[in-house]
Wavefront OBJ file of the C-alpha trace (Angstrom):
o trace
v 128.950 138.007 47.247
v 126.679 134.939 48.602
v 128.149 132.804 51.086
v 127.521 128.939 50.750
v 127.946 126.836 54.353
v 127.730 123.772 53.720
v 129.619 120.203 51.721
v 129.355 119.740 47.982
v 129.207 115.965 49.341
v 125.443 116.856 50.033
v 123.457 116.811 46.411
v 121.240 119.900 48.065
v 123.978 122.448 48.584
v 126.130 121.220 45.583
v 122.945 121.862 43.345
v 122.574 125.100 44.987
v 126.393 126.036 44.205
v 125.732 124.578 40.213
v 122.527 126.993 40.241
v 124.810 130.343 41.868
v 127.354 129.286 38.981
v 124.469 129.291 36.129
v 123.157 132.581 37.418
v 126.801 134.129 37.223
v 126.698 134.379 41.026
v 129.578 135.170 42.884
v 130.196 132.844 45.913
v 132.656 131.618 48.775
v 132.031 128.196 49.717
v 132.816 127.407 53.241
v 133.695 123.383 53.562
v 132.104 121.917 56.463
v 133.714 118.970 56.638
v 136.812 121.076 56.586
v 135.678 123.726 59.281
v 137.365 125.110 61.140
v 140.754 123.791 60.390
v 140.988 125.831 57.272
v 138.939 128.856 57.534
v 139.320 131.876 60.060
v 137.054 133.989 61.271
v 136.763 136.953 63.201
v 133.728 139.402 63.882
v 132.250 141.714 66.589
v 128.954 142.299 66.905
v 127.225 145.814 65.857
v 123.882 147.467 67.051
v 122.806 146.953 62.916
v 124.678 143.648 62.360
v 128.223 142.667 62.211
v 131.774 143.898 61.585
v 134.585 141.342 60.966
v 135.402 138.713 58.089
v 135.601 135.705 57.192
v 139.018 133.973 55.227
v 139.176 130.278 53.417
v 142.113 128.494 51.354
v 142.470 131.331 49.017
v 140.382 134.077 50.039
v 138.563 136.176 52.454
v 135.256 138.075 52.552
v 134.486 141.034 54.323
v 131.266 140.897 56.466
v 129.750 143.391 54.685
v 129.920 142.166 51.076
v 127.494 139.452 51.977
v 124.625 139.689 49.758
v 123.094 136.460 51.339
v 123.626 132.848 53.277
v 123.026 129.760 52.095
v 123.485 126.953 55.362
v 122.912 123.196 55.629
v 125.038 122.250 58.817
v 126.447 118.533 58.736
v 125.940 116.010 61.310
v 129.007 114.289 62.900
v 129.248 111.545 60.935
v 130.030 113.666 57.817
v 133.104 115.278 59.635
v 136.271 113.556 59.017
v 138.542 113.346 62.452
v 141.946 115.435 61.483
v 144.837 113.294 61.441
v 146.677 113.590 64.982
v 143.255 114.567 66.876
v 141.566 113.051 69.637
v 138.196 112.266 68.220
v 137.037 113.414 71.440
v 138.904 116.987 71.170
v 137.653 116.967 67.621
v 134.181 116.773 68.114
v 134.176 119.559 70.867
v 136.611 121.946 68.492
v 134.165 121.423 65.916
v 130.708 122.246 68.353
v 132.769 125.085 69.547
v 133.383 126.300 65.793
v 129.760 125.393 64.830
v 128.258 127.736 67.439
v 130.574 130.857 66.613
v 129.218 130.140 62.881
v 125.856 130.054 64.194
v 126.427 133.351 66.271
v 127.610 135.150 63.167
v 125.105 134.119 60.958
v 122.438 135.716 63.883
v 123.815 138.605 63.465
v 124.376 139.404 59.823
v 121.981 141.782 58.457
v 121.725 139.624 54.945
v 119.257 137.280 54.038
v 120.353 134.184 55.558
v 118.551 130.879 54.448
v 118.052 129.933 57.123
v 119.246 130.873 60.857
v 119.233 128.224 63.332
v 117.102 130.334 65.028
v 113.966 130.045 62.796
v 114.600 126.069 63.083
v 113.918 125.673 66.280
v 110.550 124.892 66.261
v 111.351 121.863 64.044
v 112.895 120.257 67.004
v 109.884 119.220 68.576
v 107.101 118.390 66.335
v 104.425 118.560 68.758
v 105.176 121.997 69.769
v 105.171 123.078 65.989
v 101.643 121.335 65.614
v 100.849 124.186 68.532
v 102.148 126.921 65.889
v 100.769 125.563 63.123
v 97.073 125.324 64.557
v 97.256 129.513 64.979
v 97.349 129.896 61.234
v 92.947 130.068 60.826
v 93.498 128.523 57.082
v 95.939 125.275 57.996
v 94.603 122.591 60.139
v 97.080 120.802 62.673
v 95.938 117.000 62.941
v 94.469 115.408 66.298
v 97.790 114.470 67.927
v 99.070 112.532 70.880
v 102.081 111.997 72.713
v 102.026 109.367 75.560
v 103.822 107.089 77.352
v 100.500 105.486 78.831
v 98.899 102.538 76.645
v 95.464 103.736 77.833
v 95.504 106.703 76.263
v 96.295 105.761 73.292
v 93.678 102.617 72.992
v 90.887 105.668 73.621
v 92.699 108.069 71.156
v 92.693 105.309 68.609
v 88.468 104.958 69.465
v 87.833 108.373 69.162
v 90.123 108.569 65.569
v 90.224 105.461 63.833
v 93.666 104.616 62.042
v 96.487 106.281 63.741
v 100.154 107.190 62.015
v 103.291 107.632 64.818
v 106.484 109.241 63.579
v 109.499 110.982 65.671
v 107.933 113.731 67.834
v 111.713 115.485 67.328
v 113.660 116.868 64.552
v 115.089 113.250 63.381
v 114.007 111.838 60.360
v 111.714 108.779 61.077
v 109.441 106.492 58.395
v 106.009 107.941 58.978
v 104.018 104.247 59.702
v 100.110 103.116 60.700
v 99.735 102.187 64.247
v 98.671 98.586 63.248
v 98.457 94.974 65.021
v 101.922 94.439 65.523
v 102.785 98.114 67.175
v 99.085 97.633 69.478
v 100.941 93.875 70.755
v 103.960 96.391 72.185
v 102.329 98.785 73.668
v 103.772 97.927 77.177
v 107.073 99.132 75.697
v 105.881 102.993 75.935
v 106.180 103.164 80.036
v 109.463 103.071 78.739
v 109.320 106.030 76.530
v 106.689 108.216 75.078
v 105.174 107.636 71.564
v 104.415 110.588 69.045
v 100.960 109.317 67.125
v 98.499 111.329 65.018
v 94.799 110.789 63.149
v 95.527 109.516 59.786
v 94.377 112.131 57.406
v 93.072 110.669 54.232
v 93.468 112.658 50.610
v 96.261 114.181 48.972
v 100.225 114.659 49.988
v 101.116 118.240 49.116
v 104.959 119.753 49.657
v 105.072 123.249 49.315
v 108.285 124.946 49.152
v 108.259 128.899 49.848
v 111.003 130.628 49.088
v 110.471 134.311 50.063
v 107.070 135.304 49.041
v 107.376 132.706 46.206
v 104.909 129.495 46.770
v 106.465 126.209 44.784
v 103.682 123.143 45.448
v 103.432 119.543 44.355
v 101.244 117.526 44.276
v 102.054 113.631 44.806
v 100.348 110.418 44.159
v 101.496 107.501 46.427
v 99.556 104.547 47.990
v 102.315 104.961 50.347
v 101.797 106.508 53.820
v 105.126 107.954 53.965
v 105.581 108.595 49.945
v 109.449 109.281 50.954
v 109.882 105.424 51.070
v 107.185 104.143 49.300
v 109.522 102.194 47.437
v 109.956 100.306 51.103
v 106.167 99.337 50.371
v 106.415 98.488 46.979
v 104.915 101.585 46.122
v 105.274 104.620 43.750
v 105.122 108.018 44.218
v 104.119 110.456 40.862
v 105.137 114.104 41.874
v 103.553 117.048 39.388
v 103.726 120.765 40.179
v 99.835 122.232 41.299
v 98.373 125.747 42.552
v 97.142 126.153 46.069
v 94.081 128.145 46.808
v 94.942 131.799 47.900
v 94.002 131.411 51.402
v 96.703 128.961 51.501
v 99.552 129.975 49.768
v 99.025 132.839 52.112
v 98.751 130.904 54.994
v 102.107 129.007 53.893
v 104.054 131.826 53.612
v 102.187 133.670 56.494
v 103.522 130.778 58.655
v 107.313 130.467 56.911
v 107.505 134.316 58.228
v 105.947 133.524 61.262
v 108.589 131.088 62.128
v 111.281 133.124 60.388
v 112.243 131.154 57.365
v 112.962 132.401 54.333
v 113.076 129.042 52.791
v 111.011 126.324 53.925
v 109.556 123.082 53.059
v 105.778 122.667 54.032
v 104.068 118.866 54.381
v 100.602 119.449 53.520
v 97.462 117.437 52.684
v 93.941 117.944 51.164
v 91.398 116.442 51.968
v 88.598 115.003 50.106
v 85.997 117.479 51.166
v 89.377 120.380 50.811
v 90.674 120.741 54.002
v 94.386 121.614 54.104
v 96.232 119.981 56.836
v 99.561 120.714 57.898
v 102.195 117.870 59.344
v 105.361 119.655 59.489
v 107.544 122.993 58.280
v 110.995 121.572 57.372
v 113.531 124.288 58.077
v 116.051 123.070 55.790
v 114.331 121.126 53.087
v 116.293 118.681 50.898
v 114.420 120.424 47.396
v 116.609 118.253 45.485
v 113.960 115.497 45.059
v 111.278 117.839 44.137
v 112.877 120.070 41.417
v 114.136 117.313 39.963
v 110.886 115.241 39.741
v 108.924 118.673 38.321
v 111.371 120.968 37.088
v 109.868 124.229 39.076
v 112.930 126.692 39.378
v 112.944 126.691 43.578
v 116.829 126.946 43.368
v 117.016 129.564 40.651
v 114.071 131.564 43.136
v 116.616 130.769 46.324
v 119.469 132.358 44.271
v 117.356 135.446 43.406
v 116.887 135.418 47.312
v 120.640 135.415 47.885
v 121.444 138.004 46.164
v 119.191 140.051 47.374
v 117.354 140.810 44.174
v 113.437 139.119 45.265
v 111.282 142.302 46.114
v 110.087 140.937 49.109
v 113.548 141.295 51.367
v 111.999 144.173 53.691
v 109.442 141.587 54.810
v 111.807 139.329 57.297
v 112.537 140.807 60.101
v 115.340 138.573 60.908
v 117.240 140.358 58.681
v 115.735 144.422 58.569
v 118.176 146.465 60.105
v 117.152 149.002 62.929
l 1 2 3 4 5 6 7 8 9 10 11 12 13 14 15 16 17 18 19 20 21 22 23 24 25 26 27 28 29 30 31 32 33 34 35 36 37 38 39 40 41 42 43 44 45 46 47 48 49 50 51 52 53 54 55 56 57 58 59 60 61 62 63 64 65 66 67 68 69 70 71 72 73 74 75 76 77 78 79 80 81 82 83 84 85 86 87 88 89 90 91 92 93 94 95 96 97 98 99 100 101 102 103 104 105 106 107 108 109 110 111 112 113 114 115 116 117 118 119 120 121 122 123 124 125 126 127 128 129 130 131 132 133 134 135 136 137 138 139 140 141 142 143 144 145 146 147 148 149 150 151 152 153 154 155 156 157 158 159 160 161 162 163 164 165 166 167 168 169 170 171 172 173 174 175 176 177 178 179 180 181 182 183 184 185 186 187 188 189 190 191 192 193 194 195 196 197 198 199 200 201 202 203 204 205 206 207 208 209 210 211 212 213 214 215 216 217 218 219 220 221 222 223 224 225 226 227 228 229 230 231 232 233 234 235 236 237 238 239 240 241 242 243 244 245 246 247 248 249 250 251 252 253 254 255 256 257 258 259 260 261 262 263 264 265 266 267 268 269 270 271 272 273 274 275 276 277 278 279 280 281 282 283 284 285 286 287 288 289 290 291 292 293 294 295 296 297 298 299 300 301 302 303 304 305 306 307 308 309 310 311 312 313 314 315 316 317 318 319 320
């Protein structure tokens, strides 16, 4: 049985519970906007993983059915206050509730896509450029984070064209450093910037999903080709190959940072360097299976049910 955290108000995990249901997969959804008020749970930890269960509307799971765990936590504005509740009360219920969720899911022996654990690095973005650079065939890019305007004039002279995104885990519009940003510079005493070298070439996304390697390759005068519609720009995404060395470094680093499912920002180069921005713990796939029909959610439910041969290989989830 594969357990599904999540909303079906998100388009990622309601694809992945339309792919389980294709693949004649058994599954228990649990609700998030809905948890905890309707679901119970109750589990002790064990020195190989964890003994308890888990009960919604109209059914309950033991622990150790659990093939595999599918998770995309909600944020608080996709969590309706209960009628009768101190908003307030609510909220801290619900990060009380979140965290015993997040405690279980640590301790299950299953394939679980993906622990909060293996996320972490995604919160800062700097200190996953620091992980990244260890992987030999994947380049980090020159980066800088400041709150001194000095610093980053003299980055900008040794690099050229800068880009500055969020250095955390929030989404942000990936934008050149340009006139108008240079005029404000003042503003950073006030709090520190997160800038990079722009790299010139090729976007690449590559999603692995266990020792499965799912790229694409997109077109976009756009620096951020997420919005290049905000620049009147396209984006043309087509499935591609990756060179051995990097395929293995992508899925050398997904391990590394213990993800079984990840989505990798990439780009090549003109003279074929790889560069890598970011390893997205929790990638919305949506966009890119539906823009180049590659099977990553049929692959992720092969993963959940423990069928893909390459299980042993995480040790997040090999038992002692």
């Amino acid at each position: 049985m594969i357990l599904v955290c999540g909303s079906l108000a998100d388009p990622v995990t309601e694809l992945v519970c339309a792919r389980l249901r294709s693949c004649g997969d058994d599954y228990r959804l649990i609700e998030l906007a809905q948890f905890p008020e309707r679901y119970r749970l109750a589990w002790r930890a064990m020195v190989d993983g964890a003994d308890g269960w888990i009960s919604g509307p109209d059914w309950r799971l033991d622990l150790s059915e659990i093939s595999g765990v599918y998770v995309r936590f909600l944020g608080p504005e996709d969590r309706p206050t209960p009628s009768g509740v101190d908003a307030a009360d609510a909220a801290a219920l619900r990060s009380e509730a979140d965290l015993a969720l997040m405690a279980l899911l640590e301790a299950l022996p299953c394939p679980v896509v993906n622990r909060v654990s293996g996320g972490v690095s995604n919160n800062s973005k700097p200190y996953q450029g620091l992980l990244i650079s260890r992987g030999g065939a994947l380049r980090a890019p020159p980066t800088l984070v400041t709150s001194d305007p000095a610093a980053v004039r003299a980055f900008q002279a040794e690099h050229g064209t800068l880009i500055y995104k969020s250095a955390s885990g929030i989404r942000s519009i990936v934008r050149r450093l340009g006139p108008e940003q240079l005029e404000r510079l003042e503003h950073l005493r006030d709090g520190p910037a997160h800038l990079q070298a722009f790299i010139p070439g090729r976007n690449i996304r590559a999603h692995t999903v266990g020792d499965r390697v799912f790229a694409t390759r997109i077109d976009s005068e756009a620096v951020d080709y997420r919005y290049a519609h905000l620049d009147g720009a396209d984006a043309t995404l087509e499935p591609t190959k990756l060179p051995a060395a990097i395929e293995a470094a992508c899925l050398r680093l997904a391990e590394d940072l213990d993800l079984l499912f990840a989505g990798i920002d990439l780009k090549e180069t003109p003279d074929g360097d790889f560069y890598c921005f970011e390893v997205n713990p929790c990638p919305g796939f949506l966009y890119y299976e539906r823009q180049t029909g590659q099977p990553i959610s049929t692959a992720l439910a092969e993963l959940l049910r423990g069928s893909s041969a390459d299980l042993p290989r995480h040790a997040a989830y090999a038992t002692t």
